[in-house]
Residue, then its C-alpha position, 0 to 999 in steps of 0.5 A: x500500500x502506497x501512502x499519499x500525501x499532499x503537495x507541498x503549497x507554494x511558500x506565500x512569499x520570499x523571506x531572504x536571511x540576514x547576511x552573513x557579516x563577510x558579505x557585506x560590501x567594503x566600500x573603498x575609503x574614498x567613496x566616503x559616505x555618499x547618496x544616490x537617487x533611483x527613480x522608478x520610471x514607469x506609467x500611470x495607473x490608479x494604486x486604488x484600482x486592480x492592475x491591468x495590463x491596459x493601464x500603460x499611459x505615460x503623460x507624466x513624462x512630459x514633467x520629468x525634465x523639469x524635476x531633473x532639472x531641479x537635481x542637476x542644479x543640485x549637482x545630483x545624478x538620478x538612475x531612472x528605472x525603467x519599466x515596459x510601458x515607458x521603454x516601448x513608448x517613443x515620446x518617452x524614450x526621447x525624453x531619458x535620452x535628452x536627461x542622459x546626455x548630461x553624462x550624470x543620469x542612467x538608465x537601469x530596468x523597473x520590472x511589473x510583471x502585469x504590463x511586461x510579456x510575455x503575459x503568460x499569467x493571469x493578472x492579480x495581486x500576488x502575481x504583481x510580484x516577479x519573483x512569484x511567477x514560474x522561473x521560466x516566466x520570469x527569465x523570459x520577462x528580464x530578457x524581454x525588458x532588458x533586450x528592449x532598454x538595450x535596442x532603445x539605448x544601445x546598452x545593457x541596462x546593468x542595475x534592475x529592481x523589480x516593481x512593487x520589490x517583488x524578487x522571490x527565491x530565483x529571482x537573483x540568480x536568473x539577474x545575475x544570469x541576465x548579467x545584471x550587476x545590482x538589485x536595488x529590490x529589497x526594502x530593508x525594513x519593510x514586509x509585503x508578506x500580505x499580500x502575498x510578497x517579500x519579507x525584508x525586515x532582516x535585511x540591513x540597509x548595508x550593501x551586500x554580495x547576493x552569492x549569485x556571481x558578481x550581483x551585489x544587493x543596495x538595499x533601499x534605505x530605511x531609518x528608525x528615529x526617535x528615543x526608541x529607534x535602536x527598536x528597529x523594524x523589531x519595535x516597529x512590528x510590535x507597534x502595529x499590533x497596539x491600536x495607533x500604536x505607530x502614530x502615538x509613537x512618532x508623534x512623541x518623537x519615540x519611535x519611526x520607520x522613515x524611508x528615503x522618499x518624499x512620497x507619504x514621508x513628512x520633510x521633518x522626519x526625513x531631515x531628522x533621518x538623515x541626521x541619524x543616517x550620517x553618523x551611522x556606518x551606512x555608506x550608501x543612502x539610498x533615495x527614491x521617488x516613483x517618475x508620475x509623482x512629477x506632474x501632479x494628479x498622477x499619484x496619491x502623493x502629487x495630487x495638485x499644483x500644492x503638493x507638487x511644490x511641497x515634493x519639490x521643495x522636499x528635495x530642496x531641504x533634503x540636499x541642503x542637509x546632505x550637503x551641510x554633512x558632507x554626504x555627496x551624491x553618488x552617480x549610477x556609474x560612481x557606483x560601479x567603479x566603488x564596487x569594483x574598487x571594493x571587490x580589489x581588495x584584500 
């Protein structure tokens, strides 16, 4: 007699380990400490509504050399991320390469998976995570957006994140087989365990060797402030479980988790960040904003001509504090050589 028992069921999200302590990347001395922008450039669609594969407008566009005309007064290159919709769209195409002819900005890949082919799979919110879908499906999808960022360009994008952060247990190595170089996927901090997505709260915001050939991971930048903040996301967790808990603790200035981002992030709570960060040993801060917050109406964080000069004026104190502590940018390419300058050594 022959005992069954069920298959397993696929895991509900991938949760990655801590990094052992020899991963961690060894930026050479004179990188300094420094910070870098990556813009997630993609098409607009309402985040209240289910995905869909139609939704692939690009009207925001027409807005994003005014903003990168805000950084380079700044003397701040931007990495623009992106994604299907704005690669196989022309107008758009134009418009990076007129931003990256300052010799500054780059271009690196953003992957969603519901607008980019092949599509193979149904739309829904679990599948909105690549790293959920078939290893095959995904390959296919990197070497889809890869190859078209090529044509537009003439070169192989070499820095990728996937949209909504969405690696999974494969994803990695299928980038690294790509030939990608960074991931800039993982959200040190965060949890998207419910919607069926990654867990990065074991992730530190330090940069590390993935173990899949030369791909390093930049860990998107989260800062806890506050009397409380050595609590880290292990006190953010337990805040959440106390009716208002996060919101009691943030106003009296005991506990915070602040990403590095004007989108749904007060200006105060970022400085005060920043003010932590520099005298952290994080030699990499890691900034970001999604391309549609730059016309307003297009994102719940822009919704009018206010609160576009609000996002604006958020950069502005942003790279004034920076400045005054020394922690300069950092350019998509002065990346690359501090990484291979880390890999040199002993």
């Amino acid at each position: 007699m022959t005992l069954r028992t069920a298959p397993r069921s696929r895991p509900v999200g991938y949760r990655p380990r801590k990094p052992a302590a020899a991963a961690r990347i060894a930026w050479p001395d004179a990188f300094g400490q420094r910070f870098a922008v990556f813009v997630d450039t993609e098409e607009e669609f309402d985040w209240s509504q289910p995905l869909a594969r139609e939704h692939r407008d690009t009207q925001a566009m027409a807005a994003l050399p005014d903003l990168h005309a805000l950084f380079a007064a700044h003397g701040v290159p931007a990495t623009y991320m992106i994604d299907d919709p704005i690669v196989r769209c022309p107008r758009s195409v134009a418009i990076l390469q007129q931003l990256v002819a300052d010799g500054g900005a780059a271009i690196g890949s953003q992957l969603h998976p519901w607008v980019n082919p092949p599509h193979d799979e149904a739309v829904s919110p679990r599948n909105s995570f690549l790293g959920n879908l078939p290893r095959a499906l995904q390959a296919a999808k990197i070497a889809a957006l890869t190859d078209a960022i090529a044509a537009a360009f003439g070169t192989r994008p070499v820095m990728m994140r996937t949209g909504r952060y969405g690696l999974g247990p494969e994803t990695l190595a299928l980038l690294a087989a790509a030939g990608y170089r960074v991931d800039t996927s993982m959200r040190s901090g965060y949890s998207y365990a419910g919607e069926g997505g990654p867990d990065y709260r074991a992730i530190p915001n330090h940069a590390f060797r993935t173990g899949h050939g030369a791909l390093v991971e930049i860990p998107l930048t989260t800062i806890y402030t506050g009397a409380m903040r050595r609590g880290g996301a292990g006190l953010h967790g337990a805040l959440g479980r106390i009716p208002r808990g996060r919101g009691i603790a943030s106003r009296l200035r005991l506990h915070s988790r602040v990403a590095l981002t004007p989108e749904d992030m007060p200006i105060a709570l970022a400085l005060e960040a920043i003010r932590v960060a520099a005298d952290s040993d994080v030699r990499l801060l890691m900034f970001s904003y999604h391309s549609p917050s730059a016309a307003p109406g297009h994102t719940p964080y822009v919704r009018d001509a206010a609160e576009l000069a609000l996002f604006r004026n958020w950069w502005e104190q942003a790279f004034a504090l920076l400045d005054r502590l020394g922690i300069a940018p950092a350019s998509h390419d002065q990346i690359l050589a501090a990484l291979a300058g880390a890999d040199e050594r002993p």
